[in-house]
C-alpha positions in Angstrom: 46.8 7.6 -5.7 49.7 6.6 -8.2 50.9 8.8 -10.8 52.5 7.5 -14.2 54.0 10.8 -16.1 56.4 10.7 -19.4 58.4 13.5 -19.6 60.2 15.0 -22.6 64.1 15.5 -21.2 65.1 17.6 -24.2 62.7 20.3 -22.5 61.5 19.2 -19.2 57.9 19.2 -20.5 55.4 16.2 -19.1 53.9 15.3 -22.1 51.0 13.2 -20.8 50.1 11.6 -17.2 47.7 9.3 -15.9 46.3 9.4 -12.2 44.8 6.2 -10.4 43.8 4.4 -7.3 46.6 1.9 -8.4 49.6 1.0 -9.2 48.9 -1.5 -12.7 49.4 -2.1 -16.1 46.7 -0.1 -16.8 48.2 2.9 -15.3 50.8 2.8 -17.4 49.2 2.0 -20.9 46.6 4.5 -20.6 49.5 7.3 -20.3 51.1 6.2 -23.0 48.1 5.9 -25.4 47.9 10.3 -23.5 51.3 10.9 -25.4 50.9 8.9 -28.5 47.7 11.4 -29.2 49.3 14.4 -28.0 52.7 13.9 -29.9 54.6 12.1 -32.8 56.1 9.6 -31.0 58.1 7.6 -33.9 61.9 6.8 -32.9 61.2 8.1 -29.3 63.1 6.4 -26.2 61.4 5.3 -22.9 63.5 5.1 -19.7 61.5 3.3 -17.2 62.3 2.0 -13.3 61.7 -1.8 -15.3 58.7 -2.4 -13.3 56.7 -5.4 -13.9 54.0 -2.8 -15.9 57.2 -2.5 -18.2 58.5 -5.4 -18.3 55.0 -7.1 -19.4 54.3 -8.6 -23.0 51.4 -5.9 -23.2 53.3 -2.9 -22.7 56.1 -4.2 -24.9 53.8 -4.5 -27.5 52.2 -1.4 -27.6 55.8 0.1 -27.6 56.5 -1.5 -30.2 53.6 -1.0 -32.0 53.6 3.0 -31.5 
């Protein structure tokens, strides 16, 4: 089982995660579609490990997009 999380540093509060049998793109754009519902997410920064989920066109584009 893999676990994506995005956590808010200002208050160490997980503001959305994702659970799944693997470790994928999808993984990590289905949590971040979790926090865009759950929070305003305008002018936010993302710290990732730059993974090839983060480094992909996709997930750039939905970052970008949100």
């Amino acid at each position: 089982m893999y676990l994506s999380a995005i956590k808010d540093l200002y208050n160490n509060e997980i503001v959305a995660y994702h659970v799944s049998r693997r470790n994928d793109l999808k993984l990590v754009i289905d949590t971040v579609k979790k926090a865009k519902k759950k929070r305003n997410v305008k002018g936010v920064l993302l710290h990732s490990d730059q993974g090839f989920q983060y480094t992909s066109r996709q997930y750039n584009n939905l970052i970008k997009k949100y």
